[in-house]
N, C-alpha and C positions, 0 to 999 in steps of 0.2 A: 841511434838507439832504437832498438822496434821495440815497438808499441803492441800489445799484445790483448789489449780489449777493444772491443765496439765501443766507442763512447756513444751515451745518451744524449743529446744536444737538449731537447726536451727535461731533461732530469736535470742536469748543471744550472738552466735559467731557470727551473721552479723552484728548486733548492735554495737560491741564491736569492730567489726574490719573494718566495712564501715559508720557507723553512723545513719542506717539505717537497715531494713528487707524486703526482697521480700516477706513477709510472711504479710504483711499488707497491707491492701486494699484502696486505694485511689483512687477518686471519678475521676482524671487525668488518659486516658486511657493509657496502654501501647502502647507504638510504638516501627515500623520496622525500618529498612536503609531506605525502598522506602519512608517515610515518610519522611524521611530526603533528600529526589533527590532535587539537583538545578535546577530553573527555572529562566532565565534569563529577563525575566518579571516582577520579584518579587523586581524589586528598588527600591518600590514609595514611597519615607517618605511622599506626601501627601496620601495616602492608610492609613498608619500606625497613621499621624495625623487624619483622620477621623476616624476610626476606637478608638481610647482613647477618644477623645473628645465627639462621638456619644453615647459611653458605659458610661461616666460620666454623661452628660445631660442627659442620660435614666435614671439610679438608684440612682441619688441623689435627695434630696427633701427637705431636709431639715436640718438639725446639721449634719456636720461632722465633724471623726476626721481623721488626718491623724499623719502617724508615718514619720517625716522626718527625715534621715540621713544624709542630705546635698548631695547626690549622686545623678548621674543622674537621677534615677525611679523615684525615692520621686520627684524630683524640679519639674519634669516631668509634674507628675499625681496633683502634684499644680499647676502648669501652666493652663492647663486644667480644672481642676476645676473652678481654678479663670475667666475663660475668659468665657467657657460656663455657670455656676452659678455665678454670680459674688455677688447676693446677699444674699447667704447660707449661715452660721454663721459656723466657723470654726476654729478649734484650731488644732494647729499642737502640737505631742507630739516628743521631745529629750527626748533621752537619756544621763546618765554619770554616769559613773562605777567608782566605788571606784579603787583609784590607776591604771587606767587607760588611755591613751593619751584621752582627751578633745577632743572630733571632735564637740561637740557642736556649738563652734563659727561659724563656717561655716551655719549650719543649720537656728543658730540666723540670720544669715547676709539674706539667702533666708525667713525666715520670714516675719521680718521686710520691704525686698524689695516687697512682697505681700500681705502687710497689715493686716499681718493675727496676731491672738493672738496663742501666743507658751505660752509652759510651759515643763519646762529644770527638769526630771524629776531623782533625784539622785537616785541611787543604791548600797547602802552601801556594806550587804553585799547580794550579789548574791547569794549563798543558800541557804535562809534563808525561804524563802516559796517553796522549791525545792517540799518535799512532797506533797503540793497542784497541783503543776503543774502538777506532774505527775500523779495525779489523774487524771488531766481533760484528758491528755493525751492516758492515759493507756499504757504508752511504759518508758520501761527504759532508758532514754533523759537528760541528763544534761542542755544544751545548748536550754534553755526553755526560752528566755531574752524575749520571743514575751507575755509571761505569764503577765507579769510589766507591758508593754504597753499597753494592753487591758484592764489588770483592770480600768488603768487612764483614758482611754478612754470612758471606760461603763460609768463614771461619767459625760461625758458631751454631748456624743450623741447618738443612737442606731445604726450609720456605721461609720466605717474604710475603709479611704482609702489607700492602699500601692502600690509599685510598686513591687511585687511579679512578679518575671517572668524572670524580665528584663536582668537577667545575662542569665539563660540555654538558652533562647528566641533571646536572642541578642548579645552575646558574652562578657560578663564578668569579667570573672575569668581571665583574661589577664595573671596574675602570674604561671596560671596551663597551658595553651596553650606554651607561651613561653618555658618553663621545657619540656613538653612534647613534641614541635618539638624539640629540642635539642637533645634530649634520640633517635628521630628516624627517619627514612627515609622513603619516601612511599613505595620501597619495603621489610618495613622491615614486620617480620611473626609477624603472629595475636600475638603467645606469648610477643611478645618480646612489642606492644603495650599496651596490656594487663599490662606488667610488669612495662612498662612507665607511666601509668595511674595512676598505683595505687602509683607510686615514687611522683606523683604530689599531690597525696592524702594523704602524708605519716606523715600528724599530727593525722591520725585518726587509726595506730595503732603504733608498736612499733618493734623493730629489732626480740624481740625474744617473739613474739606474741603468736608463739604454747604454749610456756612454761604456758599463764594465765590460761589456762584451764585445771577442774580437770578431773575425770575418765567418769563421765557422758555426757561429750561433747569430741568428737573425730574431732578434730580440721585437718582439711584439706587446705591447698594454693587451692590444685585441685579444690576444692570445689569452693572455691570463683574465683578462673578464667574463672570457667561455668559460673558464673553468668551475666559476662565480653565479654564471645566469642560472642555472636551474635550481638552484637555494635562494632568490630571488624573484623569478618570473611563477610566482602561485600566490594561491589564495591565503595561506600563512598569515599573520598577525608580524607586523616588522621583528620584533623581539624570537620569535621564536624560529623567523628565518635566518636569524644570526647562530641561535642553538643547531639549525640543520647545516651551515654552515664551519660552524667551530666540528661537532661532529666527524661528518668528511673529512675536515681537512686534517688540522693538526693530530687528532685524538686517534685518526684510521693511518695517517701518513706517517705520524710522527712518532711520538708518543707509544703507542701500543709496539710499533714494529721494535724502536731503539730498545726499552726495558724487556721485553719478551727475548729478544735475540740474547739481551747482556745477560739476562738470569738463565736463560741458556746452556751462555757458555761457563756460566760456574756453578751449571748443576741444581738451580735453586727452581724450586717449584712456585710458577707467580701464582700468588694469592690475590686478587683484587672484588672483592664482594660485588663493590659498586659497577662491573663492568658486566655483573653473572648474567646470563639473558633474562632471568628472570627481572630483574630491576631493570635493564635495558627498556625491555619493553613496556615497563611501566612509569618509566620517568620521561619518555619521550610521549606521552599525553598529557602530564600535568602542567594544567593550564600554568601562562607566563607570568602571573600573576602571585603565582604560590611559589615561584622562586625566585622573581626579583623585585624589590619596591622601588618603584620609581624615586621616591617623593622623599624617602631615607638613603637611597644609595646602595640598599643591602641587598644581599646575596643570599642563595643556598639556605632559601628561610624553610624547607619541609626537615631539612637536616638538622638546624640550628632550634627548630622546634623539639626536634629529639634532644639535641643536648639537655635544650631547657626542662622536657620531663623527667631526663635521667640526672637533674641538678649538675648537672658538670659545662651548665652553658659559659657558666664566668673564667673556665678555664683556658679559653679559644678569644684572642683578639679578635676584633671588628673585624679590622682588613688584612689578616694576614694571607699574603699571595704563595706558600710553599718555598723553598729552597730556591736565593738568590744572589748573584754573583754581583759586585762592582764592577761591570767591563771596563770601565775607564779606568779603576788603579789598574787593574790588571794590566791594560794597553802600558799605561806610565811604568808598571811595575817591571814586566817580562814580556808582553807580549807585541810592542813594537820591536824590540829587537829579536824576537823567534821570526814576524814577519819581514821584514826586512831581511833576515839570513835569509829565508827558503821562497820568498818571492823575488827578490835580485836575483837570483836565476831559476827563474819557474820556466818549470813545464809545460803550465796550461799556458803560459804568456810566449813561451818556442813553439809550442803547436795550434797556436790563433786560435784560440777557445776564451781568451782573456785579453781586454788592450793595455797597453804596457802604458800608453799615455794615462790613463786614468790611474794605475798604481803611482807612477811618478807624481801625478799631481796632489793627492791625497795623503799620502805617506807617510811625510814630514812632516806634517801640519803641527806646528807648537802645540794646540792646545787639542784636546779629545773633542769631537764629538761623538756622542753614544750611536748613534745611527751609522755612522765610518765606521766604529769601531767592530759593532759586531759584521760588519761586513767585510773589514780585513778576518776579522777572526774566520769567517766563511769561506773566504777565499785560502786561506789559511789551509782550514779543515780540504778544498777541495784539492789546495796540491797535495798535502800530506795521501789523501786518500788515491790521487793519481800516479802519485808513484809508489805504493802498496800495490796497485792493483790493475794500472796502465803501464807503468815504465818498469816497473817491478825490481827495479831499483835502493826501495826503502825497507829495513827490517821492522817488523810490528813492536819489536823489544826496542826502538830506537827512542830516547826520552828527549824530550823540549825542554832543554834547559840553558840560562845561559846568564 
């Protein structure tokens, strides 16, 4: 069968071990430490509310849709909407994954308290138009849920609004900071952060990671600790070499590239305030201090401050982390058996890019673990996306179903 692309050897092991490749281009420019300096000037939640409000009243006009998770960004970037257009026609899109916890109620409850018309949009089974996504995408991606929500949205206006940012921009990820100070001290050595980092990362590979790769990928730590040291080796504050970190990685690699491509290809104009440069470059000074609390666990306190002056703070759970999936039913539900059809005879595993001992071994394993599983799902997404695009053998209209 010829094979009709250059594979990335590079792209397949960082994909598969960070979720992401430095080897893809995003329209988010890279940044330094110094980009990251605190400026103790940089308090002003009315800056940061002018600045959303002013970006929304510029680029809205007409239908929107917005993708609400009931979490701070989404209620956010409705708040705003609603007060500067008040009379835009707008429908918010939920989400609800099969076999997975319900966060909808929540989402319903801010709807409803903003007039607006929702539509609670179920997801059977989630890999079921996997090959399309990753057409639009052109990256071996599993974790493509942004794919669903744009299609439903093309149907009722020509923009999206999200609140895309709001975690690397403002401090988020509350559950990886915590972990992460715990693992270290300020004088601990670059490695030893580095190693912390990636412990907080550690759904996205697996204990004996070298073993996935076959003779064609020469799998390296080294390798990926490079990737790591220069968000590490400065004078940064530990906390907020994780924000330069998150940044780069998933927000420039991931994230930005997969939603931007999908709204793309159906036409929708991305709206994300919290990404505009102008809040860009003011939320990468304020101090680490004004967006996470040690000592409560809390996140994204400049924004949660706004809720709280716009009274709509009690509407937004603690910890809600955005739109998420049960991979374990899913593995039990459908997705051991999609893996097991199109890995029993993979193509990454006939052309030594994959070792077939390490599929054998993990497989069948009775019981899920979460860390296997999203990495069958990965390897998953990378055949689907090698024979799309390598062996060109797979139609994009082909559905995962079974």
């Amino acid at each position: 069968m010829a094979r009709s692309k250059k594979v990335d050897p590079d792209l397949i092991k960082q994909i598969l071990t960070l979720r992401y490749s430095t080897q893809t281009k995003s329209q988010i420019p890279k940044l330094n430490w110094r980009d990251f300096s605190e400026k103790s000037e940089n308090n002003s939640i009315d800056f940061v509310e002018r600045a959303i409000a002013g970006n929304i009243k510029k680029n809205v006009k007409n239908k929107v849709s917005i993708a609400l998770s009931g979490g701070v960004d989404s209620t956010l970037m409705l708040h705003f909407l609603k007060k500067t257009r008040p009379g835009v026609s707008t429908k918010a899109i939920l989400v609800r994954f099969e076999q997975s916890r319900d966060e909808t109620n929540e989402a319903v409850r801010i709807a409803e308290k903003f007039d607006i018309d929702y539509e609670i949009l179920p997801i059977e089974n989630y890999l079921l138009e996997l090959p399309k996504a990753i057409s639009i995408v052109k990256l071996p991606l599993w974790d493509l849920h942004w794919y669903y929500v744009a299609k439903r949205a093309a149907t009722f206006s020509k923009t999206i609004l999200s609140g895309d940012g709001g975690d690397e921009l403002f401090g988020g990820y509350t559950f990886r900071y915590k972990k992460f100070l715990s693992l270290t001290q300020k004088d601990s050595s670059i490695h030893k952060k580095i190693l912390a980092y990636l412990q907080c990362h550690e759904r996205d590979w697996v204990p004996d990671q070298e073993q996935i790769f076959d003779k064609r990928i020469r799998f390296s730590w080294n390798k990926i600790y490079e990737i790591f040291k220069p968000y590490f080796n400065n004078s940064l504050d530990p906390l907020s070499q994780v924000f330069l970190a998150d940044f780069n990685g998933k927000l420039r690699h991931n994230f930005s590239i997969v939603n931007g491509s999908i709204n793309s290809y159906f036409k929708l104009k991305t709206l994300t305030p919290l990404l505009s440069d102008t809040l860009i470059n003011y939320a990468l000074h304020i101090p680490s201090n004004l967006k996470y609390n040690k000592k409560n666990d809390l996140g994204k306190l400049m924004l949660r401050k706004i809720l709280k002056k716009e009274k709509i703070e009690r509407l937004v759970s603690r910890n809600k982390q955005g739109f998420s999936i049960d991979t374990n039913n899913l593995w039990r539900l459908r997705a051991r058996k999609i893996c097991d059809y199109y890995l029993s005879d993979s193509r990454i595993i006939q052309d030594k890019w994959i070792n077939p001992d390490w599929i054998n071994k993990h497989l069948h394993k009775s019981e899920p673990d979460t860390r296997y599983v999203n990495k069958f799902l990965g390897l998953l997404a990378l055949e689907i996306w090698y024979r799309l695009f390598v062996t060109k053998e797979l139609k994009d209209n082909t559905q995962l179903s079974f």
